[in-house]
C-alpha positions in Angstrom: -73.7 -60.3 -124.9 -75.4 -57.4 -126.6 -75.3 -53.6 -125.4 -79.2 -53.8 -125.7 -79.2 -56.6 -123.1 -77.3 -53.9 -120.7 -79.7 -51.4 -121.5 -82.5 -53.5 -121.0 -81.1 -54.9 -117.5 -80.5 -51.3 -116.0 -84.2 -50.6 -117.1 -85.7 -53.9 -115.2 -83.6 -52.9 -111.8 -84.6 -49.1 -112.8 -88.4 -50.1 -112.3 -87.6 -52.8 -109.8 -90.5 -54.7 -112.5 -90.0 -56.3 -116.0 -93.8 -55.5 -117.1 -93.0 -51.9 -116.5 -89.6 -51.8 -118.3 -91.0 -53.4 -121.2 -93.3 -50.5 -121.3 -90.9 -48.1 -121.5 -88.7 -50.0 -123.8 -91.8 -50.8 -126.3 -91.1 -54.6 -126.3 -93.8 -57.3 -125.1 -92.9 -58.5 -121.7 -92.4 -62.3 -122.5 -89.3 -60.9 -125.0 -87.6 -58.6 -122.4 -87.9 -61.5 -119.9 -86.4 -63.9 -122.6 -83.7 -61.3 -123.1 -82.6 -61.2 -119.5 -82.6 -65.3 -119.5 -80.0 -65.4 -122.9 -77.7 -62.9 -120.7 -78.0 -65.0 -117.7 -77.2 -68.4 -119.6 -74.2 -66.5 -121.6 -72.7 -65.4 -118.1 -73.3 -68.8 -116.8 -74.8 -66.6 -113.5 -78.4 -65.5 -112.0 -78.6 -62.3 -112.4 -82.2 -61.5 -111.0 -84.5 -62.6 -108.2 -88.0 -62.5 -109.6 -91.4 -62.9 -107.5 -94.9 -61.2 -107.3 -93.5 -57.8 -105.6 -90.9 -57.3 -108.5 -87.7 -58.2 -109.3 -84.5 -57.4 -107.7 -80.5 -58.0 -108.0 -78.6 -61.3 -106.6 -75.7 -60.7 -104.8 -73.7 -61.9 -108.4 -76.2 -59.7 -110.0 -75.2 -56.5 -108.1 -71.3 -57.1 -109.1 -72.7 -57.8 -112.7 -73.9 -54.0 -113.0 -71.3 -52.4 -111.4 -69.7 -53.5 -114.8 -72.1 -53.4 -116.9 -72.8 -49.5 -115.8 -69.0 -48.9 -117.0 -70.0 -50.2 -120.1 -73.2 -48.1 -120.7 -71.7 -44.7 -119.7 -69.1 -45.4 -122.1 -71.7 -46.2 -124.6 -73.4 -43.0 -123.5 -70.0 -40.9 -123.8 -69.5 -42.3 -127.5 -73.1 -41.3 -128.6 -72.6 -37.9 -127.6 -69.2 -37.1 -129.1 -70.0 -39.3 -132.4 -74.0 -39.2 -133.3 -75.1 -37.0 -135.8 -76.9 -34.2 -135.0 -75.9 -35.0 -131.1 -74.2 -31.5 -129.3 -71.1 -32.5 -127.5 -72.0 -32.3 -124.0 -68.9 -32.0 -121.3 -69.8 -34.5 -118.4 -68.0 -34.2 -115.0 -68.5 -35.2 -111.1 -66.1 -35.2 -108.2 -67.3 -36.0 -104.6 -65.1 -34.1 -101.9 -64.3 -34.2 -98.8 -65.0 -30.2 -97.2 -62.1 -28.4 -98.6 -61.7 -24.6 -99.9 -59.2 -26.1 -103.2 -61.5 -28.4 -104.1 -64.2 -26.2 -104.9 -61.7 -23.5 -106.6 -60.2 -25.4 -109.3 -64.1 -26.7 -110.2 -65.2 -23.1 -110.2 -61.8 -22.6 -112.9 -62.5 -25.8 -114.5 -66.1 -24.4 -115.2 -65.0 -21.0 -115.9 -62.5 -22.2 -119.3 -64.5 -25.0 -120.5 -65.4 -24.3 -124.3 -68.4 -25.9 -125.2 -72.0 -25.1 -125.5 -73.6 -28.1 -123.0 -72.1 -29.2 -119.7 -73.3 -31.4 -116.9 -70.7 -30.9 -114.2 -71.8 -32.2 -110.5 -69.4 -31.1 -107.0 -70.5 -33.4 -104.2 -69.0 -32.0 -100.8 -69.9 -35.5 -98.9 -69.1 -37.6 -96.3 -66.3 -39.7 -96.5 -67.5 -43.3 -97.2 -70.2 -41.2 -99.7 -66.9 -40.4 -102.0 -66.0 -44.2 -101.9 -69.5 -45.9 -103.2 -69.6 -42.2 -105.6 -66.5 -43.4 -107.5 -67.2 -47.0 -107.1 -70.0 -46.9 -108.6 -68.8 -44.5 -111.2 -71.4 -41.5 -110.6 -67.8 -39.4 -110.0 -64.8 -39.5 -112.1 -62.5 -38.8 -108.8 -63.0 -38.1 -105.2 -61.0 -36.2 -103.2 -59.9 -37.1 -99.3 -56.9 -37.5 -97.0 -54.6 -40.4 -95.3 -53.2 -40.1 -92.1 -51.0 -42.5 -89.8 -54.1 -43.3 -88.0 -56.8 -44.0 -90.8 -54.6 -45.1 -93.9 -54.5 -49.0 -93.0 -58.1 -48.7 -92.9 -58.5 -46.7 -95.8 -56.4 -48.9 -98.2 -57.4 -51.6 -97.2 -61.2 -50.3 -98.7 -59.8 -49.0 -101.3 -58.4 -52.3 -102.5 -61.6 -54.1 -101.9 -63.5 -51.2 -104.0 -61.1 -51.2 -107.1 -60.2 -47.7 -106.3 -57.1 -46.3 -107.0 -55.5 -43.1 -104.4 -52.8 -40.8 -105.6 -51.0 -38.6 -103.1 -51.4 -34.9 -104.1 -49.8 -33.1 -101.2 -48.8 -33.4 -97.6 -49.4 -30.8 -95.1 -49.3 -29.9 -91.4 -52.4 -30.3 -89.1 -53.8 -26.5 -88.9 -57.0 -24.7 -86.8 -59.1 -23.2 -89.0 -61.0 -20.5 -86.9 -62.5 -17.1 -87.0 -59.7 -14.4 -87.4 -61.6 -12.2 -84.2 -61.1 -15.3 -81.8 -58.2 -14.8 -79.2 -56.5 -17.3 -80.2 -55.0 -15.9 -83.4 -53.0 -14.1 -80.9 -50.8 -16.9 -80.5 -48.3 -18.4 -83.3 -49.4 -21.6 -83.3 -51.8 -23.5 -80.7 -52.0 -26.8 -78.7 -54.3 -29.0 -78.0 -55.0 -27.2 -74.4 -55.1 -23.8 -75.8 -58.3 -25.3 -77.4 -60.1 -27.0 -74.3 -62.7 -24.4 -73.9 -64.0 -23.7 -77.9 -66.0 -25.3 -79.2 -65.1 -28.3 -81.6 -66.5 -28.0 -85.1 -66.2 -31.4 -87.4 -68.2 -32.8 -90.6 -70.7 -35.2 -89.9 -70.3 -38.6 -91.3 -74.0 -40.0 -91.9 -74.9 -43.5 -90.7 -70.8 -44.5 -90.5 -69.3 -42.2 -87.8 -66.8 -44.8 -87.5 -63.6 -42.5 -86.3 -61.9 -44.1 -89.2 -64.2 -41.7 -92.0 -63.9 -38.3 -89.7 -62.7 -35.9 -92.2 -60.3 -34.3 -89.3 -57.2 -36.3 -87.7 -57.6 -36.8 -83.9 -61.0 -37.6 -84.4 -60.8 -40.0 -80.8 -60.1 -37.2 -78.7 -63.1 -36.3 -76.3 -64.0 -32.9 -76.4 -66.1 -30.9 -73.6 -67.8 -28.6 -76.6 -68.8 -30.6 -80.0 -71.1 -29.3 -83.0 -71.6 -31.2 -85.8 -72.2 -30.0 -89.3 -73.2 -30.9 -92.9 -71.4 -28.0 -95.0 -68.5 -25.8 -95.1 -70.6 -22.1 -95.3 -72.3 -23.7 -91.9 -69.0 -24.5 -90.2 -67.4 -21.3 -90.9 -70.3 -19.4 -89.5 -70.1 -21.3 -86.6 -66.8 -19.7 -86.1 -67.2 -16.6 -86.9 -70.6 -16.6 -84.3 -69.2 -19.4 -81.7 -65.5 -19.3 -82.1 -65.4 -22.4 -82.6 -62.4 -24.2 -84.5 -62.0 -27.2 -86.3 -58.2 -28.8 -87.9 -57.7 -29.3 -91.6 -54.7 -28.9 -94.2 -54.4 -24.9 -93.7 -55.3 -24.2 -97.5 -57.8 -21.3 -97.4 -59.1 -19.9 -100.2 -60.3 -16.2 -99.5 -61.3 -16.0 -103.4 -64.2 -17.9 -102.5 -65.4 -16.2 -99.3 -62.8 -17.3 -96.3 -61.6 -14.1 -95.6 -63.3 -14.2 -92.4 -61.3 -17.1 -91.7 -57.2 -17.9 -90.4 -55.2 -21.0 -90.2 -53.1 -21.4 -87.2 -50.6 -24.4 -87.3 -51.2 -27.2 -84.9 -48.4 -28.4 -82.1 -49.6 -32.0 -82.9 -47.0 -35.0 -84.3 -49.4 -36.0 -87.2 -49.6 -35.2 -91.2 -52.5 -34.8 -93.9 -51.5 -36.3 -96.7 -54.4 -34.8 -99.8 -54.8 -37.2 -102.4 -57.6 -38.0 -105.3 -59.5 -41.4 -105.7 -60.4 -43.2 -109.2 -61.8 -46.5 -110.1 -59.1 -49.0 -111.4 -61.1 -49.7 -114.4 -61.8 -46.5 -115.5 -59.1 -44.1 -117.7 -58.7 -40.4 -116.8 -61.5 -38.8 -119.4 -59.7 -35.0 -120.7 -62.1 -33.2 -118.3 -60.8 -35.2 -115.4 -56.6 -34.5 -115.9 -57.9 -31.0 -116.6 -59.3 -30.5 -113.1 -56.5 -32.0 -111.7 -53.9 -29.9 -113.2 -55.9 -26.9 -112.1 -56.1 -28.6 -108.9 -52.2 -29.1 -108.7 -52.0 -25.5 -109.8 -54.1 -24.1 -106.8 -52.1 -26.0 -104.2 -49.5 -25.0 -105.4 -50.3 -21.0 -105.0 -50.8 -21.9 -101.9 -47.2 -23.1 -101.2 -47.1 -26.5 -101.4 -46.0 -29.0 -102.7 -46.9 -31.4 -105.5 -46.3 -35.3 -104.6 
C-alpha cells in the first residue's frame, strides 16, 4: 500500500467519479482505476461500488477511510513541519458542547500561540455532532458531560466509536438565568420554583434522543419550552424572557456573561465535564496545550481537577 493510493482514493470519493479525479490528479483514468483495483486486491476487500452515476464507498470501504484519513492528515502534518520552503502552520479543532470555559481557554490558546499561520476551528454543536467530529478526526477533542442518567448510553458509543472520555471535573446541577429575574432572590431553586419560566435547552438536530440533551433532566415536561442553536441566543432569551436553563455553574463574565447568574439546583444529580479523543490518535502539542489552559480556567473557577 502506497500513500499515493490514499490520496488517490480520498480524491475518487471526493468527486463521487473516477474520470473526474483523474482530472484533477493528471493521470489517464484507466491508471487511477487500476490503482484503486492493486489497493483493493492488497487489502483482500472492495473498496468501491462503481456504476454509471459514479462511484461510492462499500460498507468495508467506509471503515477503510476512516483509517486511511488518519493516515493522510498525518501525512499532511509532516509536510508542513518538514517540507522545504513550507511555513509551519498550527492546526487545531475542538467541537463543544455550549459552555462559557470552552470557548475561554480557545480564545487563550489563540491569544499565546507563536507562529505566523494558524488554522484553528471551535465547533459549539450538538452532542452526537462532537462524536462523528472526533471520530472522523475533523477535531482533535470534544468536549461534553456524563450523568447517572445518560453515561451507560454514552459509553457504550463511545466504545463503539474508538473514542476515548476523560473526566475533567464534577460539578453540581446549576440555573443559569438573567441576574434581573426574581428568582435570584432565592439561595438556591427547586424544580417548582421554576414551573412558570420558560425552559431554555440546545437543540439536538435530527437525534433529540433525551440521551444527547446537553442539560440533565432532559425527560421532565415542561409547560414553557424554547429551543435554541447558540449560547449568545440562549442568554438573550434570558435576559428578554427570563427564561432559565441548568448547566455546570461555570460562567465566564470575561466573555460577555455578566448579564448572567448561576443559582444552585435542589436536584440529586451531578455533571461530570470531561473531553473526548479518538483511540488511535496521540495528543498533538496544540491539543495538551488547550487542555492545560482548560484545567487552568476551571480551576479559577473553583473547581476541581479530576
Amino acid at each position: 500500500m502506497r500513500i499515493e493510493q490514499l490520496d488517490y482514493l480520498e480524491k475518487i470519493i471526493k468527486h463521487g467519479s473516477i474520470n473526474l479525479a483523474a482530472k484533477e490528479l493528471f493521470l489517464t483514468q484507466p491508471t487511477l482505476s487500476n490503482a484503486v483495483k492493486d489497493l483493493e486486491q492488497e487489502m483482500g476487500i472492495q473498496l468501491l461500488i462503481r456504476s454509471k452515476k459514479g462511484v461510492v464507498l462499500t460498507d468495508e470501504g467506509r471503515r477503510f477511510m476512516v483509517y486511511a484519513n488518519q493516515v493522510l492528515a498525518q501525512v499532511k502534518l509532516l509536510e508542513g513541519q518538514y517540507k522545504e520552503k513550507t511555513v509551519k502552520k498550527k492546526v487545531f479543532a475542538v467541537s463543544a458542547q455550549h459552555y462559557a470555559f470552552v470557548v475561554h481557554a480557545f480564545v487563550e490558546l489563540i491569544k499565546n500561540v507563536e507562529t505566523e499561520e494558524y488554522q484553528f476551528t471551535l465547533r459549539e454543536t450538538a452532542t452526537e455532532k462532537i462524536l462523528t467530529d472526533v471520530m472522523k478526526f475533523r477535531s482533535d477533542l470534544g468536549i461534553l458531560y456524563l450523568n447517572s442518567f445518560n453515561q451507560e448510553i454514552m459509553k457504550k458509543l463511545f466504545k463503539e466509536h474508538d473514542l476515548e472520555f476523560t473526566p475533567l471535573f464534577t460539578a453540581s446541577p446549576h440555573v443559569f438565568l438573567s441576574r434581573d429575574n426574581p428568582l435570584t432572590l432565592k439561595k438556591s431553586l427547586s424544580l417548582a420554583d421554576l414551573e412558570d419560566y420558560p425552559y431554555l435547552s440546545y437543540e439536538q438536530g435530527d437525534n433529540n434522543s433525551f440521551y444527547f440533551s446537553e442539560e440533565i433532566l432532559s425527560t421532565i415536561s415542561h409547560k414553557k419550552s424554547i429551543k435554541v442553536t447558540d449560547r449568545a441566543t440562549i442568554f438573550n432569551l434570558m435576559v428578554g424572557l427570563n427564561g432559565y436553563t441548568i448547566s455546570s455553574g461555570i460562567i465566564s463574565s470575561e466573555l460577555n456573561d455578566d448579564k448572567i447568574v448561576a443559582i444552585p439546583l435542589e436536584v440529586d444529580d451531578y455533571i461530570t465535564l470531561g473531553w473526548l479523543k479518538h483511540k488511535q490518535v496521540k495528543l498533538s502539542e496544540m491539543s495538551l496545550d488547550y487542555l492545560e489552559r482548560l484545567k487552568e480556567h476551571i480551576i479559577g473557577f473553583g473547581f476541581k481537577i479530576i
